[in-house]
N, C-alpha and C positions, 0 to 999 in steps of 0.2 A: 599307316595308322597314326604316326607320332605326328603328321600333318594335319590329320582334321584334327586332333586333339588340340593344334595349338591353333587351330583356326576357330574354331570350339571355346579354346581360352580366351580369344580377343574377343567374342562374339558377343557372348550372355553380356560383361559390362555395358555394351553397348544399348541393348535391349534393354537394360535395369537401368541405364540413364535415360532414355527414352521413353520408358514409359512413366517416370516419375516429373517429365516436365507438364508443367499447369496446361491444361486446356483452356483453348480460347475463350477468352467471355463470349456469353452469346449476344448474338444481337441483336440490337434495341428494336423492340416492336413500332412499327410506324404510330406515329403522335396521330390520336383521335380527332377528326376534325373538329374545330369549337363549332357547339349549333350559330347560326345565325342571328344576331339580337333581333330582339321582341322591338317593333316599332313602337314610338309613345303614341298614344293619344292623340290626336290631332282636337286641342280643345281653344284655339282662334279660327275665327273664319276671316278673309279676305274677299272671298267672292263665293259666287254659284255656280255649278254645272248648273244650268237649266236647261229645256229645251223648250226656247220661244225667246222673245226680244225682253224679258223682263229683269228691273233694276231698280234698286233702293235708291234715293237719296235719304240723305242723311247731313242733320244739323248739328252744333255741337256746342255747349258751351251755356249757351240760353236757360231761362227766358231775358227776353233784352224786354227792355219796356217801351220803345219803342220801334224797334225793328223786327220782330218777330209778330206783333200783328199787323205789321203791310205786310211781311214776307206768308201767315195764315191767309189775308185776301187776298194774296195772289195764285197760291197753291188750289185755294178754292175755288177762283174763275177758271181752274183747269183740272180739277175734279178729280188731283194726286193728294193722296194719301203719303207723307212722306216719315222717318223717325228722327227724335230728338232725342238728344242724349243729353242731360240736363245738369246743371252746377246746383248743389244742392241748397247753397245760399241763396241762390238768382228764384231758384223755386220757393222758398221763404219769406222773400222779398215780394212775389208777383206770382201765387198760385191761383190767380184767377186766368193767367193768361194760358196757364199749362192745362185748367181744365177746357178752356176754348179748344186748347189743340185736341186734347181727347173726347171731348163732345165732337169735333169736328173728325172724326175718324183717324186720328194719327196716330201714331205710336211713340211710347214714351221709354228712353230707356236711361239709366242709370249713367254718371259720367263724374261722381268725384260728387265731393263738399266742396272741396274750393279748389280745385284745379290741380293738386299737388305730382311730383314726379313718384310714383305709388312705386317703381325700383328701388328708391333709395330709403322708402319708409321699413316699420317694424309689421309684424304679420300683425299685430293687435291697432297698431295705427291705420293700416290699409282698411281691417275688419272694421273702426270708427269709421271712416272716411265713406265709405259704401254703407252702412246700417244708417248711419244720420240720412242719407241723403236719401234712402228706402223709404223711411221715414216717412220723410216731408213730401214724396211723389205720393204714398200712399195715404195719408192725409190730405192731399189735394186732389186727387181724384179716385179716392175710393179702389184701387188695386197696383196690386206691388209688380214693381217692375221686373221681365225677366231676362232684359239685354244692358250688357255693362260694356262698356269702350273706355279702358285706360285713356288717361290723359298723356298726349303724346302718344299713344300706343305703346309704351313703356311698362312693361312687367316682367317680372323672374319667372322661371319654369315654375319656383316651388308656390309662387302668387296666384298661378296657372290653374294651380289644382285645389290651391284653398279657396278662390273664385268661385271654378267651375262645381267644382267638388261638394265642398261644405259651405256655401252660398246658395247654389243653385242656380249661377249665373250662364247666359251663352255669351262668350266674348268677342265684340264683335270690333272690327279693325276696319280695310279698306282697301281697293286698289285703283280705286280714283282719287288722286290728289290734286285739285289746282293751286294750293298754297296759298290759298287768297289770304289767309293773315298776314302775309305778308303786304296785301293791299298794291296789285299790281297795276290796279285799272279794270273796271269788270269788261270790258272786251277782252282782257288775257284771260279773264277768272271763267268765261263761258268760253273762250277759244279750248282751254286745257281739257277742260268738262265734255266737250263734244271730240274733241281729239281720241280721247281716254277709253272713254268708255264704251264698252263690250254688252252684250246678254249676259248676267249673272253677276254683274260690276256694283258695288256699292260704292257712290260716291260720297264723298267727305268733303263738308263746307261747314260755313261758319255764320251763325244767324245774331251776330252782332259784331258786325262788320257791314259798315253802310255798300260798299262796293257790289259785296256779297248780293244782297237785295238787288241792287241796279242793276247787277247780271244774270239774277234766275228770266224776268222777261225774255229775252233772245233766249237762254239756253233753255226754258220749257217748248219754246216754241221748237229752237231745232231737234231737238231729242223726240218732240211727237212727230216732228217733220219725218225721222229717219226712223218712225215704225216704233220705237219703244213703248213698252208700258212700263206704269209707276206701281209697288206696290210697296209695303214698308217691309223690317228687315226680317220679322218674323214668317209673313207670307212669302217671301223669296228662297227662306229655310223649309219650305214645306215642298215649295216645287222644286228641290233640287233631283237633281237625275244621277245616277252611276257613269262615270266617267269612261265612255269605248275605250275598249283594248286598241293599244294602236294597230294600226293597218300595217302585215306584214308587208314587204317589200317586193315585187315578182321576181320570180325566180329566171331567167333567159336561160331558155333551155335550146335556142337553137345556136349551132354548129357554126362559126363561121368559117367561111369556106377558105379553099385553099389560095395564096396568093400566086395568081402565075409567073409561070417563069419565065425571066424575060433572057430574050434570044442576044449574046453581045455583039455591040455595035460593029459593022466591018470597020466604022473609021476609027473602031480603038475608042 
């Protein structure tokens, strides 16, 4: 009896220190996954899905006074419709030659007052830069423009949406460059041009640049040569198509068989 009494006496401390030690923290509920961000807008174009051979050209910088009406009779002995994106001063200076292009079916689109790098300006400068030059296209041929091409292609996201947004512009860019400002020779300026360009390609030149001119001859000829049609940049936005899901990949579902066994050589 005197035994469990004292086995009894070690025991309960035991118990009354154990039960007063802290319980484990619990533990942490697994981290809720973050949703997936929200994609922006896609508010530049570069090119078209389409489905058919068809491609913008496009001029930039103009009107020249006199290189943009050889570069109109020549577009018109071949019965393309192309877009001009236009210096708001150049159309100040010479809007009879901008209503030529629009009497003659082209399309006119917005390109700056005077050429500036529209990144580096203020949102109220850009807003000048694009309204003057709204202006003077609409004043010269009776409607407002509704494609704008930064100079350079140079703009902020936040230019992106005051543009697109509160302007009402489509902003349009490129993915045919021959760099003929750069004045290479117009055998590179239509080499690059035919190299380039795709179905749904909008190409980008320069219609005051003599070379420019000396190279649309060959390159109109080879781009009807290879099937293309010409339309300007607003009928290329009309025909675009939804882009197929890629093509999964086949799955090989047969076995390869077993490799026999080979019998060892008697000579070792």
């Amino acid at each position: 009896m005197l035994r469990k009494f004292r086995a009894l006496f070690f025991l309960v401390p035991a118990m009354v220190a154990l039960a007063q030690q802290p319980s484990p923290p619990p533990s942490p509920s697994p981290a809720k996954p973050k949703p997936p961000p929200i994609p922006e807008q896609k508010t530049t174009v570069s090119s078209v899905h389409v489905d058919g051979p068809y491609i913008a050209l496009t001029f930039d910088d103009g009107p020249s006074e006199k290189l943009t009406p050889r570069l109109l009779d020549l577009l018109g002995q071949h019965h393309i419709h192309a877009t001009f994106f236009v210096i708001g001063e150049n159309v100040a200076q010479h809007p009879e030659i901008l209503q030529r292009a629009a009497r003659e079916g082209h399309e006119i689109g917005n390109h700056s007052w005077s050429h500036p790098n529209l990144a580096k300006m203020s949102d109220d400068a850009v807003r000048s830069q694009i309204k003057r030059t709204e202006e003077a296209i609409t004043g010269a041929i009776g409607s407002r423009p509704v494609l704008l091409r930064p100079p350079y292609g140079s703009i902020t996201p936040r230019q992106k949406h005051l543009i697109h947004d509160d302007l009402g512009y489509e902003i349009i860019l490129w993915d045919v460059d021959p760099l003929d400002w750069k004045e290479p020779g117009p055998n590179i300026v239509s080499s690059r041009i035919l190299k380039e360009t795709r179905p749904g390609s909008i190409v980008l030149s320069h219609d005051i640049h003599a070379q420019t001119i000396q190279a649309m001859p060959a390159t109109l000829t080879e781009l009807e040569a290879k099937g293309f049609k010409f339309v300007t940049v607003s009928e290329l936005l009309k025909l675009q198509t939804p882009v197929p899901p890629p093509t999964p990949k086949p799955v090989n579902t047969t076995t390869a068989a077993p490799s026999p066994v080979v019998a060892p050589s008697p000579n070792g």
